[in-house]
N, C-alpha and C positions, 0 to 999 in steps of 0.2 A: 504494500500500500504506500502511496507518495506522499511526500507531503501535504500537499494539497485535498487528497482523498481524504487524508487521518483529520486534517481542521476540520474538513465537512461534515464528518461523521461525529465530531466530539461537539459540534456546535448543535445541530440537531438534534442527539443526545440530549445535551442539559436542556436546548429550547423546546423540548416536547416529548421524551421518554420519559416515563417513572419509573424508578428501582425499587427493590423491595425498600421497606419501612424509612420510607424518604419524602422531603419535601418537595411538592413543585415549584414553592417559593424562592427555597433554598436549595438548589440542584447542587447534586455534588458532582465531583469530575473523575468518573471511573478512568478506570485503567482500560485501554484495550488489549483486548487478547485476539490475536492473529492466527495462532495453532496452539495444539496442546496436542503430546505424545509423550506415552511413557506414564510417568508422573510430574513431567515438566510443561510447563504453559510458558509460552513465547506473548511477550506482553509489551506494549508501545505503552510509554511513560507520558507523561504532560511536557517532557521539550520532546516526545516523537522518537526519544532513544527506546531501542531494543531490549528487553529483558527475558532471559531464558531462567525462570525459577521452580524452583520443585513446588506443589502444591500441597499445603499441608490439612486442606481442608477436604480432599476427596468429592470438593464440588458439592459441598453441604452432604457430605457425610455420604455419598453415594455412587461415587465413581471407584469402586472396591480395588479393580484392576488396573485403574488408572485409563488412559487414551490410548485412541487410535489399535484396542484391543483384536488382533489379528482373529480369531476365533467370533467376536463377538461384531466385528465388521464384516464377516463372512454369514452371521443369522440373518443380517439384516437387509444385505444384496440378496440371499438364496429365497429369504420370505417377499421381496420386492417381486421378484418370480412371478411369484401367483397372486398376491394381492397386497395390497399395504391395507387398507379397511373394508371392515362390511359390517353393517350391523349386526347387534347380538340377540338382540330381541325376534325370537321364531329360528334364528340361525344358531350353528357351532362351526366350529369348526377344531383342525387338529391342535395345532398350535397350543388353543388358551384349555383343551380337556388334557392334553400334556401337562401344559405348568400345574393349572389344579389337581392330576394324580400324580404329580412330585412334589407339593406343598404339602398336603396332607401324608406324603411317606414321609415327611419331613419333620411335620406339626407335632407337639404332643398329643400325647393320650388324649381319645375321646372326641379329636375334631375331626369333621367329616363333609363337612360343605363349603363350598369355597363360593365368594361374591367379589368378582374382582372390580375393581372402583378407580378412579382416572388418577386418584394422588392420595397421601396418607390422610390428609384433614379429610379429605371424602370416605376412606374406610374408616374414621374415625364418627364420620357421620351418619353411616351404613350400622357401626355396631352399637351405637347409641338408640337407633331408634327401632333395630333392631330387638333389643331388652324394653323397649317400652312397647313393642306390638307383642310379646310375649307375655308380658305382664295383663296387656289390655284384653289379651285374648284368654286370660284365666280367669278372667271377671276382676281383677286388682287394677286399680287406679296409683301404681306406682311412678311416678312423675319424675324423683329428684334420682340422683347421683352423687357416690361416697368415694373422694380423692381424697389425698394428699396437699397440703399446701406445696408451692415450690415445682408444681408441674406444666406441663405444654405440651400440648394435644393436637395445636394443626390452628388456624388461619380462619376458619367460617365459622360461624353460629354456633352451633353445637361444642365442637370441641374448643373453641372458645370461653364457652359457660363451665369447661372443668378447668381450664387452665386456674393458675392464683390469681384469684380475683384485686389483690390489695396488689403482690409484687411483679405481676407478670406482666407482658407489656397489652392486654387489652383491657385493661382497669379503668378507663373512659367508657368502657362498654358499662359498668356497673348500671343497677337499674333498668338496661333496657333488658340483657340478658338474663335466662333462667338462674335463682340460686340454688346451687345446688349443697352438699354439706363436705364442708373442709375440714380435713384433719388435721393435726399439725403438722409441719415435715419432720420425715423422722431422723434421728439422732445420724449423725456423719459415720461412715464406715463399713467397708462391707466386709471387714471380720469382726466386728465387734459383737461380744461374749453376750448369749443371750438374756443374762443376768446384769449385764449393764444397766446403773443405776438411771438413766437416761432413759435408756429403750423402756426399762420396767413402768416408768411414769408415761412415756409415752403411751404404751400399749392400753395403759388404764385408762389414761383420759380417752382415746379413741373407741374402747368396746364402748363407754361410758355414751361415748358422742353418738355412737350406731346406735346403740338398742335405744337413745331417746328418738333416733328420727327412723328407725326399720321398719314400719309399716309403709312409708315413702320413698324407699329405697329401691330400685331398681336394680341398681347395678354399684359395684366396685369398678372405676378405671384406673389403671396404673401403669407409670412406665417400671417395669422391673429392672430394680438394683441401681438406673442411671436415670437421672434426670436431665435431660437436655436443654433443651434451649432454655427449661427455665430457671438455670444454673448451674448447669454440669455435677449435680448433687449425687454424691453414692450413698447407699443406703446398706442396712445389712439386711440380707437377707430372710431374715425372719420376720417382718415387718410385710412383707407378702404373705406369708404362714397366718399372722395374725389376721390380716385381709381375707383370706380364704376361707378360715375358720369363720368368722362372722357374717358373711357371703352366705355361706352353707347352714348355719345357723339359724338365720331368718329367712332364708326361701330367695336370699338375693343372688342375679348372676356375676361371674368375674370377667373383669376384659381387660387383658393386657395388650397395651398398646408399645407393641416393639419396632415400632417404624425407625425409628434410631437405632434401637439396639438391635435388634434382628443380624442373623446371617453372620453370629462372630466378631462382632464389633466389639463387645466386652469380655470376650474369649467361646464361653459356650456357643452353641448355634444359636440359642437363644436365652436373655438374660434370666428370662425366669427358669430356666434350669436348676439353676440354684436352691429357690423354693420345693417345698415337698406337694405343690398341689400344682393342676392340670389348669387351664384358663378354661371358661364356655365360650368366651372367644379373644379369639387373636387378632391381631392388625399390624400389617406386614407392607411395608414399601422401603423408599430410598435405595436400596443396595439391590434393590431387586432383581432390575433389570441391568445391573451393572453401572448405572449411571447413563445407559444411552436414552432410553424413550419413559417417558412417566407414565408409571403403574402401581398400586397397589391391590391387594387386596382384604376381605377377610373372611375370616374362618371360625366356623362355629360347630358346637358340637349337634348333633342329632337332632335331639329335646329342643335345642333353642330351634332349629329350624322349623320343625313339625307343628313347636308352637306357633311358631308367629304367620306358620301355614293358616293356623286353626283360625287366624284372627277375622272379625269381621271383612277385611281388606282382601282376605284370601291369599295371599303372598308378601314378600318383601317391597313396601311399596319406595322403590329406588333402581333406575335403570340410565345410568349414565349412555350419551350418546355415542362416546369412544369407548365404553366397557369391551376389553376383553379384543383392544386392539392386536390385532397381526404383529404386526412387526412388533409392539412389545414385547407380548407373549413369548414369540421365536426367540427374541435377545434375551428375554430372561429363562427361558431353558437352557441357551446356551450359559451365560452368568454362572445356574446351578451347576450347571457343567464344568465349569471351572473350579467352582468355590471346591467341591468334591474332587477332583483330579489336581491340586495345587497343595495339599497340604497344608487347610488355611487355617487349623488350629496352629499348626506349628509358624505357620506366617506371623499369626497374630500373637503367639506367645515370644517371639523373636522381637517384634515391635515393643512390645507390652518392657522388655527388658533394656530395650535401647532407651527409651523414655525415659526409664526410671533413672539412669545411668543418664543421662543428658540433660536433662530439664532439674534433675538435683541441685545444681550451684544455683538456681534461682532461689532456694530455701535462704541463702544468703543475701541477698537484698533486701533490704529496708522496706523498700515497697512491696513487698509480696507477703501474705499473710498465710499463704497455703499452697504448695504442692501436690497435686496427686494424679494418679495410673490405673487405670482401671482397662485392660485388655490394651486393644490402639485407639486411647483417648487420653492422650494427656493435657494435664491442666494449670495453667499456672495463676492463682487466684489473688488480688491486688487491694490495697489499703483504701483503694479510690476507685472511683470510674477509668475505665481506660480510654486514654484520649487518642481514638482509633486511626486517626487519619497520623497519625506523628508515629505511632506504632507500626502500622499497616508500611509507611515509607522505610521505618529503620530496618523492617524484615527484610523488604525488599532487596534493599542495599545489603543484604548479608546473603540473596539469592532464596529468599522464601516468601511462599504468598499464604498469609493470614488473613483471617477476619473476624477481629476480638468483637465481645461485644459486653455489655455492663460492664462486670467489675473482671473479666478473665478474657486470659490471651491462652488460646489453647490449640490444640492440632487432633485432627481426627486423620490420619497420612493413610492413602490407600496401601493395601496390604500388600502389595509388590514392593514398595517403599524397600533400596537396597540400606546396608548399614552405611553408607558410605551418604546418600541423600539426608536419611535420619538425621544422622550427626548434621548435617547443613540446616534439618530443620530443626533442629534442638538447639543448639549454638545462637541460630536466627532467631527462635523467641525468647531465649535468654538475654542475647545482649542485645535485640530490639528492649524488652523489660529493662534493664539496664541504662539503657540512653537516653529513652523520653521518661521513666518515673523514677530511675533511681535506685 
């Protein structure tokens, strides 16, 4: 791209594209990216210089393989073949009856139907209202939903009303949005002893919190063990046990929402692993399809389905117009095909180690309040707000692209990510850390 090409497309840009969680007032001034192969993105600067940096973000957590995936650019020329779309409604086809009998070889115990959905906030909104046609169809008027404070569920309406209502970023929605019931978030760690004086008071104020609101209870939603965007919170694993328990107790379903976690990202194939109880439903995107085409879906067990059959409605009333796209589907067969033939436990226990090993001297800065590792998701957590655009630059310049946000500068590095990138990305958020806070 020439000169001339790269002004025109930055001024057009700021004078008429909107980025995510951005102003149109205040337009910021991305970076362009030109290519991306490997795990390195080739990126034009604001004077128009060239930047070749490893990406530490996996393209929001989903480009597992990184770019230009030789395998996964061959699903999507072979599936261009025969069709790139066709509707799903009245129709199947081979591709999306593939992925869904490999999700479910995949899924825990007890899931058996698969609803695939255009993006994770939409299977997020698929398995919400899926527990309230289940409920409505037993004769129960169960309305509300029981999270965790400190979580984030997706973008739209629904999964909106579970995020944290005071700390998460759609807390302007207050009031218009459903309330639903918030627990506290639970105590930091995901080995901490289950006899932890923390967790113990935790656990009590929360049965406490359920059994006053269980007859309005629908559902349990939870991210297992990590909290993403709305905080990079680890959690111990018992705190889903407790959830389960209480679920089961009063007639409520469970939904674990592993759109982040999914597919090995915190080591297991999935985070609720960890826990001793099975989800009634699961919610599955980002890593899906590798990062190429957006897909999600989700997965529920039997009973929920058959109920929400039983409902007045007669069916799941949700039918996106790209459910169950072709050329998704295809990529994300291929994807599982890799995730399975690459050894991506040991990929991600390779990561999980370089991290801990590299983002450590950060515990030595003034400004940094917390370090931690959880599979390939490291976190480097800050005394302050991180002032993103000064940080976002120092990574740059050390050959890394970041995108911190509140108070943490972290990396989620696709799983090919060599030891030799690592270190570039570790190094780059440390003494990015270092330069602009100190």
């Amino acid at each position: 791209m020439d000169a001339d090409a790269l002004a025109d497309l930055r001024a057009f840009d700021r004078a008429h594209v909107w980025h995510p969680y951005s102003s149109a007032l205040a337009p910021g001034d991305p970076y362009v990216v030109e290519s991306a192969e490997g795990v390195r993105l080739r990126l034009r600067d604001r004077d128009g210089r060239t930047l070749d940096v490893v990406d530490a973000m996996s393209s929001w957590w989903c480009a597992v393989h990184g770019y230009r995936v030789p395998e996964l650019d061959a699903a999507v020329r072979g599936q261009l073949g025969a069709m790139a779309h066709v509707m799903f409604g009245g129709l199947t086809h081979a591709p999306a009856v593939d992925l869904c009998r490999r999700l479910l070889t995949l899924a825990p115990s007890g899931l058996e139907h698969v609803f695939l959905a255009d993006s994770g906030s939409v299977s997020v909104e698929v398995a919400m209202k899926a527990a309230l046609q289940l409920h409505l169809a037993a004769g129960e008027r169960r309305t509300r939903f029981l999270t965790v404070r400190g979580g984030y569920h997706g973008d739209t309406f629904s999964p909106m009303s579970v995020t944290d209502p005071v700390g998460g970023m759609h807390s302007l929605f207050r009031g218009v949005l459903p309330e639903h019931v918030f627990a506290p978030r639970p105590p930091a760690g995901v080995d901490l002893p289950d006899d932890d004086p923390e967790l113990v008071d935790w656990e009590r104020t929360t049965r406490d919190l359920f059994s006053q609101n269980a007859s309005d209870i629908a559902a349990v939603i939870v991210e297992p063990v990590l909290q993403g965007a709305g905080g990079m919170h680890v959690y111990p694993p018992r705190v889903l046990d407790v959830l389960h328990d209480l679920a089961r107790e009063h007639g409520a379903l469970v939904i674990h929402d592993e759109i982040a976690t999914g597919f090995h990202r915190t080591g297991p194939l999935w985070a609720g692993d960890r826990a001793q109880g099975a989800p009634d439903i699961l919610c599955v995107g980002k890593a899906l399809t590798g990062g190429y085409l957006t897909l999600a879906a989700m997965l529920c067990t039997r009973e929920v389905a058959e109920g929400v059959s039983r409902s007045e409605a007669g069916g799941l009333m949700h039918g996106p117009t790209f459910m169950a796209n072709p050329l998704a589907c295809a990529v994300a067969n291929a994807n599982l095909d890799l995730l399975a033939t690459r050894d991506t436990v040991a990929e991600v226990t390779r990561i999980e180690s370089g991290l801990r090993e590299g983002l450590s001297p950060a515990a030595d800065l003034e400004s940094v309040v917390d370090v931690r590792v959880l599979g390939a998701v490291g976190v480097v957590q800050l005394r302050e707000p991180v002032r993103v655009a000064e940080v976002t630059a120092a990574a740059l310049a050390r050959g890394v692209w970041v995108r911190p946000f509140r108070d943490l500068v972290y990396t989620m590095p696709p799983y090919v990510t060599d030891e030799d990138d690592l270190a570039v990305v570790t190094s780059g958020l440390v003494g990015a850390v270092a330069d602009v806070h100190g």
